[in-house]
Residue frames as qw, qx, qy, qz and C-alpha x, y, z in Angstrom:
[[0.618, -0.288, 0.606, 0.411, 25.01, 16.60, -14.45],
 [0.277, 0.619, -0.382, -0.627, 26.12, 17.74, -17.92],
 [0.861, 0.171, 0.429, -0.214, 24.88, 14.68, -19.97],
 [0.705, 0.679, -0.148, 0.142, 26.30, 15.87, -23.46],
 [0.310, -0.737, 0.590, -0.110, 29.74, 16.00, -21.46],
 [0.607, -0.346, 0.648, -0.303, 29.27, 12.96, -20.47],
 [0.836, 0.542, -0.043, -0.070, 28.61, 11.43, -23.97],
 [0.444, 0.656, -0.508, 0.337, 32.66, 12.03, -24.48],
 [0.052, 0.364, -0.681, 0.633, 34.09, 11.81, -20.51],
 [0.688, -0.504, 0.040, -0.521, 31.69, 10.08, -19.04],
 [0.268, 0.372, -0.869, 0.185, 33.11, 7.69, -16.70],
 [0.484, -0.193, -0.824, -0.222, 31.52, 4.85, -14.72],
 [0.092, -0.293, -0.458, 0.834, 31.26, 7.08, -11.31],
 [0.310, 0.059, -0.254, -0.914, 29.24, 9.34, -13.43],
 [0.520, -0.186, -0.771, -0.316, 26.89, 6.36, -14.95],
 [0.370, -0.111, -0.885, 0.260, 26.50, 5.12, -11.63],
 [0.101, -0.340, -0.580, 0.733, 25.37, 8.32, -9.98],
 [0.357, 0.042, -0.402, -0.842, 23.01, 9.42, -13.10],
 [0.531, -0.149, -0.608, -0.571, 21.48, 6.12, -12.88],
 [0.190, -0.302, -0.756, 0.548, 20.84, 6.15, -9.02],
 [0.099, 0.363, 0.074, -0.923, 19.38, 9.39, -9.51],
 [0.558, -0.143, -0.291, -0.764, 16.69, 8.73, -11.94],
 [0.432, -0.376, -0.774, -0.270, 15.69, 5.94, -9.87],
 [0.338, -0.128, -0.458, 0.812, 15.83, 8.11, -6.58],
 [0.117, 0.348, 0.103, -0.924, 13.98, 11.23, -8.34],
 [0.186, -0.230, -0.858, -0.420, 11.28, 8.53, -9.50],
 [0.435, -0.420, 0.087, -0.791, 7.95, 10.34, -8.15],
 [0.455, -0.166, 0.763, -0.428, 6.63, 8.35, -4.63],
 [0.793, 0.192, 0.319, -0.482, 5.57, 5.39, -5.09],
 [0.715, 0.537, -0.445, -0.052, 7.10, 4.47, -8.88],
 [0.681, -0.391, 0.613, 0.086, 9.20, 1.31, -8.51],
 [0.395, 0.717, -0.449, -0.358, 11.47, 1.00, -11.87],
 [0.876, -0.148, 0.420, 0.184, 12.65, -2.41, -13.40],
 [0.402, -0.402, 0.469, 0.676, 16.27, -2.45, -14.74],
 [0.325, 0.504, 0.648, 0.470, 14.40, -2.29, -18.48],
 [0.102, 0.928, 0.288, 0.213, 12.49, 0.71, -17.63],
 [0.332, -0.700, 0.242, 0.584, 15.82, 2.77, -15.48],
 [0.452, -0.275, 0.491, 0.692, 17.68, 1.99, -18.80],
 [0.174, 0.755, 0.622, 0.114, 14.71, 3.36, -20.82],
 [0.197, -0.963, -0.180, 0.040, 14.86, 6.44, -18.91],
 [0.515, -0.489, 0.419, 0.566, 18.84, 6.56, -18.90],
 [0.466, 0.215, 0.677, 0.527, 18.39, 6.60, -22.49],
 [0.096, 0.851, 0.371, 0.358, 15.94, 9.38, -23.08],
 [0.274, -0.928, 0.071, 0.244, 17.98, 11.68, -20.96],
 [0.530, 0.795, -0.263, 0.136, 21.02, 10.97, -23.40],
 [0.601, -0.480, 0.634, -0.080, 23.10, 8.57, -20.93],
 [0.681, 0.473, -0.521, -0.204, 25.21, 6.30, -22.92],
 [0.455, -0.228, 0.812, -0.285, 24.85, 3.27, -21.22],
 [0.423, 0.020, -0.880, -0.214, 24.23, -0.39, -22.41],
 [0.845, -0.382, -0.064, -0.368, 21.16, -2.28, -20.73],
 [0.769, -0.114, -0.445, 0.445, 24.43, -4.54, -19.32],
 [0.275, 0.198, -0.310, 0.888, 25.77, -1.77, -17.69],
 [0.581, -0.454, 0.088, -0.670, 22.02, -0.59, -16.04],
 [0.925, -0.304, -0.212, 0.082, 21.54, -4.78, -14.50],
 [0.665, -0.015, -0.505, 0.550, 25.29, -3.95, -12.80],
 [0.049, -0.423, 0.103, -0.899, 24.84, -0.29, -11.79],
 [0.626, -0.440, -0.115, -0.633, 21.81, -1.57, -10.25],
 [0.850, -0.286, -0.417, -0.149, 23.13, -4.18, -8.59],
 [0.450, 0.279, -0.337, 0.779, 26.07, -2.67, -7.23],
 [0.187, -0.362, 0.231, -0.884, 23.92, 0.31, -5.80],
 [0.831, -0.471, -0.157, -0.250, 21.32, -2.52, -3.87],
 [0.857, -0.157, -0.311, 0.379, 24.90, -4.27, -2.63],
 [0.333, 0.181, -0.463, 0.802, 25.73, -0.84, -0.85],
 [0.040, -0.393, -0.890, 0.226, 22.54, 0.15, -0.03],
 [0.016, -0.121, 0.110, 0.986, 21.44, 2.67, -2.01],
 [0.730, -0.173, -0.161, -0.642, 18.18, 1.04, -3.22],
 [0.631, 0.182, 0.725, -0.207, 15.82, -1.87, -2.21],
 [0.228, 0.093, -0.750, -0.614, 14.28, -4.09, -4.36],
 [0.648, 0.232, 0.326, -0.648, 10.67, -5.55, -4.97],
 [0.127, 0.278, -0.837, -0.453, 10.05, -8.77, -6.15],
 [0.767, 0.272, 0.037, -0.580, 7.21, -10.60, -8.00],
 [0.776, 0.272, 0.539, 0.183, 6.92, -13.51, -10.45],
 [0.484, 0.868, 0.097, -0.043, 7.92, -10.90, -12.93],
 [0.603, 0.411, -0.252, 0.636, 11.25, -9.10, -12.12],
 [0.417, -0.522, -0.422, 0.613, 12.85, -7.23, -9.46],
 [0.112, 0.873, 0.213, 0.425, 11.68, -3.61, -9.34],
 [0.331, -0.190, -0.317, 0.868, 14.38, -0.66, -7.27],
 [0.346, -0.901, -0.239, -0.107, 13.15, 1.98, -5.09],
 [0.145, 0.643, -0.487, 0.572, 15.61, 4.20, -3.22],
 [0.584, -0.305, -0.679, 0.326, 16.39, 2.84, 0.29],
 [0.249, -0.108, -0.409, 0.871, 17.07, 6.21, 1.98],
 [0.115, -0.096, 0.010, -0.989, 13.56, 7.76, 1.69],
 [0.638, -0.321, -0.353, -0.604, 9.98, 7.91, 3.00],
 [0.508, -0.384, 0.697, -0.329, 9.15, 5.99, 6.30],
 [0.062, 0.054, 0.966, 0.244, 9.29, 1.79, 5.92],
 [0.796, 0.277, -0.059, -0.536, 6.26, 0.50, 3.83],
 [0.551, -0.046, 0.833, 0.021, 5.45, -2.45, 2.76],
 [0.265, 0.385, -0.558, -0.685, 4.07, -3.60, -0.65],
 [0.791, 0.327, 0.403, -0.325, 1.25, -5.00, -3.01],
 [0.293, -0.568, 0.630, 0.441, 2.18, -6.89, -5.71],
 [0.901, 0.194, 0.089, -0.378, 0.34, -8.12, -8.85],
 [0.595, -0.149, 0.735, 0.290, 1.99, -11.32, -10.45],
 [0.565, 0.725, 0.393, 0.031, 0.80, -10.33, -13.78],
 [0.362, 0.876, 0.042, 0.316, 1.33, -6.82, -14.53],
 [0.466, 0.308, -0.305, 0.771, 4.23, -5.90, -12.01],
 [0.147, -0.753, -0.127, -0.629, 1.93, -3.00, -10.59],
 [0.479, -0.073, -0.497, 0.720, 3.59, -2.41, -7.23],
 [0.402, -0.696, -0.055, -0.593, 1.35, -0.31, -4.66],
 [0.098, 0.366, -0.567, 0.731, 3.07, 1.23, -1.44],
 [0.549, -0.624, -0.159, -0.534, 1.23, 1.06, 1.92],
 [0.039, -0.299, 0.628, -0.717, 1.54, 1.40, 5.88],
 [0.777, -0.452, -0.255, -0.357, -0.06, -0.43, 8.15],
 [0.130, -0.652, 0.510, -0.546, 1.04, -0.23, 12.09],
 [0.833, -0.331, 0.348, -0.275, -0.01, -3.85, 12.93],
 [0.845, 0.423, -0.298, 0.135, 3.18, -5.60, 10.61],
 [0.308, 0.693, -0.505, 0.412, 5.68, -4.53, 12.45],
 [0.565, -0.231, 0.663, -0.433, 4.47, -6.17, 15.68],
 [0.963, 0.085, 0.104, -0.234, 3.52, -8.92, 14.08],
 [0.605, 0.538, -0.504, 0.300, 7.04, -9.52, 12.99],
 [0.035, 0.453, -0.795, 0.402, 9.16, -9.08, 16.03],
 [0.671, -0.303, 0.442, -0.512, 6.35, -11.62, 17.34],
 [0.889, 0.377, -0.258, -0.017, 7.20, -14.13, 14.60],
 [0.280, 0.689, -0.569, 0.350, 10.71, -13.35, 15.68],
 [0.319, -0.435, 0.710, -0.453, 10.86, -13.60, 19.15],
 [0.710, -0.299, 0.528, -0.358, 8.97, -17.48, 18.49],
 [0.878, 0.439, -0.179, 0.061, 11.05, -18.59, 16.30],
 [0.602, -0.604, 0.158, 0.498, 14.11, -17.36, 18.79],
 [0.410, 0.593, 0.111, 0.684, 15.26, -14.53, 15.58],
 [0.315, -0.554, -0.235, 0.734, 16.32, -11.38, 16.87],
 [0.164, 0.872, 0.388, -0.250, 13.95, -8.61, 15.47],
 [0.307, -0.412, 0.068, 0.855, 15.70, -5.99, 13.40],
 [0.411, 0.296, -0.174, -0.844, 13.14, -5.16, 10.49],
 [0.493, 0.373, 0.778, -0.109, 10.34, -6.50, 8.81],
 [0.302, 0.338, -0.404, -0.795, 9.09, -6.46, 5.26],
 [0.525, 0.362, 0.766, -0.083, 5.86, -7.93, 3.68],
 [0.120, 0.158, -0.668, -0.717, 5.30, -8.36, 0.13],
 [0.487, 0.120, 0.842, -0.198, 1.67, -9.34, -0.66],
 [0.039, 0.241, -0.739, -0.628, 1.38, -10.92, -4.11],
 [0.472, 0.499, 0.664, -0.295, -1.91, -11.30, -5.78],
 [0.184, 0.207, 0.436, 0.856, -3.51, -9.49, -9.14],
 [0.014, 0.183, 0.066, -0.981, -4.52, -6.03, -9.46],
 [0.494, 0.453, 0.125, -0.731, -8.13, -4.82, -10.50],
 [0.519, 0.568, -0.374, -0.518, -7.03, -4.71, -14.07],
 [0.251, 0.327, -0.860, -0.299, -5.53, -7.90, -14.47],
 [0.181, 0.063, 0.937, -0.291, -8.78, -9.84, -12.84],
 [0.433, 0.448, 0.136, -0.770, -10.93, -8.27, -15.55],
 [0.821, 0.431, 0.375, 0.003, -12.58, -10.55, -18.29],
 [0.537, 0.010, 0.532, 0.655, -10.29, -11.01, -21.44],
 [0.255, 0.908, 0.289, -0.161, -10.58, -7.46, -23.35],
 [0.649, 0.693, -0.078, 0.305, -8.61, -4.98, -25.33],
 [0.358, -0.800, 0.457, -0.149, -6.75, -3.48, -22.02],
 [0.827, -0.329, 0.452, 0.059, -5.91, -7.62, -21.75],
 [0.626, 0.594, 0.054, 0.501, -4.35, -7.92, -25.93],
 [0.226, 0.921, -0.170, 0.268, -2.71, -4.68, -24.96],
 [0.585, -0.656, 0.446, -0.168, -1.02, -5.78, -21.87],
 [0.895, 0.168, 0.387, 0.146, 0.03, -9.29, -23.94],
 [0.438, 0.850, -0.012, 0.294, 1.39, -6.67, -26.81],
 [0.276, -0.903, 0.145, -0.296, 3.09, -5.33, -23.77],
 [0.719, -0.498, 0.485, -0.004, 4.79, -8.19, -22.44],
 [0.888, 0.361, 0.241, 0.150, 5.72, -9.42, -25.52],
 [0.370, 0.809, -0.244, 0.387, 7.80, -6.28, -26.71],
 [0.436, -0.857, 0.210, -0.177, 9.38, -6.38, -23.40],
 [0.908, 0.069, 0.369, 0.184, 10.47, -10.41, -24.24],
 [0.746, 0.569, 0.039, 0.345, 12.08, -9.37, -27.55],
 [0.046, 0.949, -0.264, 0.166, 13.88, -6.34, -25.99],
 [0.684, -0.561, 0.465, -0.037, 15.19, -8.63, -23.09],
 [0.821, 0.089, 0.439, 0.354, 16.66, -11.82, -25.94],
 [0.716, 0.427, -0.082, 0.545, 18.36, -9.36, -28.22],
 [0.347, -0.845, 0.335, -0.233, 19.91, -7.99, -25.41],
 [0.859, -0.228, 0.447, 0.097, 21.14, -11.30, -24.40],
 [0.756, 0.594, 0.123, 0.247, 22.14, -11.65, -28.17],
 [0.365, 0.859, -0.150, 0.327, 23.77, -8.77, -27.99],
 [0.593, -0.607, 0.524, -0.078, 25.86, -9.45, -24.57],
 [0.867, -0.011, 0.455, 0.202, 26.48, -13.25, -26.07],
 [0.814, 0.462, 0.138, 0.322, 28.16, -12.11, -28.92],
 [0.065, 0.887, -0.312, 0.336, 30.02, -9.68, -27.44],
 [0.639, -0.575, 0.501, -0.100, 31.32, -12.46, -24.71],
 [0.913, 0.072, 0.373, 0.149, 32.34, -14.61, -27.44],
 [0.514, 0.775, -0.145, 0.338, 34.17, -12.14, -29.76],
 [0.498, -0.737, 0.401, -0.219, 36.00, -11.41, -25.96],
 [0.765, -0.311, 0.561, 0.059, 37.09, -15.00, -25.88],
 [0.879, 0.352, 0.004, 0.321, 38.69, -15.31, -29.66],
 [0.012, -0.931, 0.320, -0.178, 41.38, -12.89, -27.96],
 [0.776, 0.084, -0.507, 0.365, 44.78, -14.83, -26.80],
 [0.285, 0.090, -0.548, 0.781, 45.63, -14.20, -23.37],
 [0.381, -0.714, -0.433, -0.397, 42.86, -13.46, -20.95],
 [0.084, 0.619, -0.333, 0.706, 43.31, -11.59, -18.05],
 [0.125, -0.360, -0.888, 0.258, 42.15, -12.87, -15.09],
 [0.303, 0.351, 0.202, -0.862, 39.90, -9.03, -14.83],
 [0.342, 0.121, -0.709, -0.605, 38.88, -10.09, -18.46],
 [0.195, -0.139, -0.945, 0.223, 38.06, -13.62, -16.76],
 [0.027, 0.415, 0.533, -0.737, 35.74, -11.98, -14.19],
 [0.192, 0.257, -0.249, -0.914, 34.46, -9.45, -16.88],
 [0.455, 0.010, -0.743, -0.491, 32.84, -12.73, -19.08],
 [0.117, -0.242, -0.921, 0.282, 31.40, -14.16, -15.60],
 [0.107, 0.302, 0.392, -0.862, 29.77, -10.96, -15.14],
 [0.354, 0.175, -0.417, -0.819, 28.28, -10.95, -18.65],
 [0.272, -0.312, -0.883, -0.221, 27.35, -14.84, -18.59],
 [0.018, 0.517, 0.786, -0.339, 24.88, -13.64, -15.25],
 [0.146, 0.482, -0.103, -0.858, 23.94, -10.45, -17.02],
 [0.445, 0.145, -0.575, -0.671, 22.62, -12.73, -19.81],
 [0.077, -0.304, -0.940, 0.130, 21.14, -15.32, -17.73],
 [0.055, 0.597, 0.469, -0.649, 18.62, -12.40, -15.74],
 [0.272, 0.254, -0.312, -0.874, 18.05, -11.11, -19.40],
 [0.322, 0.128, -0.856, -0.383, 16.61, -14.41, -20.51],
 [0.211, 0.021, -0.705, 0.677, 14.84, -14.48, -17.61],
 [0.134, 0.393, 0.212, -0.885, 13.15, -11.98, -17.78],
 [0.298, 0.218, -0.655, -0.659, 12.33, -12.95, -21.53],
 [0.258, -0.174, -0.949, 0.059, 11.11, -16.41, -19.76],
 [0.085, 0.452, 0.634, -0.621, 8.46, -14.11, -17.18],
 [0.081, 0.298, -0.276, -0.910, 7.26, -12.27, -19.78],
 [0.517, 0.057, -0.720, -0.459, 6.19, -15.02, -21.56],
 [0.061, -0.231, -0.876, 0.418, 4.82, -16.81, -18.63],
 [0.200, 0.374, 0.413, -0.806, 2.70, -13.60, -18.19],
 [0.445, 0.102, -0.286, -0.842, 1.14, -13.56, -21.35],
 [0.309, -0.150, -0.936, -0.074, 0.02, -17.22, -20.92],
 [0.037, 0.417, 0.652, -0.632, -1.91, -15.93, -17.65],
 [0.165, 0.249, -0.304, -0.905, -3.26, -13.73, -19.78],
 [0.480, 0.061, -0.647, -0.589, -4.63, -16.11, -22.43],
 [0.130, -0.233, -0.915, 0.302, -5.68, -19.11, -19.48]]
């Protein structure tokens, strides 16, 4: 896709299928959180707001283009349509998300199922713990990771900032539309999940320091 095009004509089809596509043609394994897609949408020269990655993405999980992965942190996307099912480690710290197969889950599900009276139709296990790194004595890897979560915080609140004042310049307009309407709902949850995020961030560094 012609990016510099797209600078001028790009249109929200476009966006949508650029920013499926870098998480899609994210090497095996990588599991991307809306911060880092819209990173990467950025360095390829995609003009796109970090509001516009949190819908794109959420749009393409509510047809089923990706999955998601979730921690204490944030949700991370994966493509849905590749690799056989896996399941997933998960630290609660750092995010670090690690694939893996194992042929006694799935039976153990539909047996959960079938005595609870559920009808079977997939299983997924998530198991959440922390990684190597983050169960190592307080060191410079552990500051760096703090450094880390921090910058992530600031990125996430003037985002928000920048959403909130755009939803409020929106509303000194006369006449809302009812699309308009809709438009400002979309933004208020678009700034909630920023703040959010701002809020896990900061959780994490506490773990950190404890």
């Amino acid at each position: 896709m012609n990016i510099l095009l797209m600078k001028k004509h790009g249109r929200p089809s476009e966006y949508e299928s650029a920013i499926a596509a870098i998480v899609k043609e994210a090497p095996r394994g990588t599991h991307l959180t809306a911060p880092e897609v819209y990173a990467r949408a950025r360095d390829n020269g995609l003009p796109v707001s970090i509001s516009t990655v949190y819908r794109t993405l959420q749009r393409l999980k509510e047809e089923g283009n990706l999955s998601t992965v979730s921690g204490n942190r944030k949700l991370r996307y994966e493509s849905a349509e590749e690799g056989p099912e896996h399941d997933h480690l998960i630290c609660l710290n750092c995010g670090m998300t690690i694939e893996f197969i194992d042929e006694r889950l799935p039976n153990f599900g539909k047996a959960v199922a079938k005595t609870k009276g559920f009808v079977h139709t997939k299983s997924r296990f998530d198991i959440l713990g922390f990684c190597e790194q983050c169960r190592l004595p307080s060191n410079k890897g552990a500051k760096l990771k703090m450094v880390e979560h921090w910058q992530i915080a600031i990125m996430a609140v003037e985002d928000a900032l920048s959403e909130l004042l755009a939803a409020q310049e929106r509303l000194t307009q006369d006449g809302l539309s009812e699309q308009e309407m809709k438009d400002l709902l979309t933004s208020n949850a678009v700034i909630r999940v920023k703040l959010q995020d701002a809020l896990e961030n900061c959780e994490a560094v506490e773990r950190l320091i404890e």
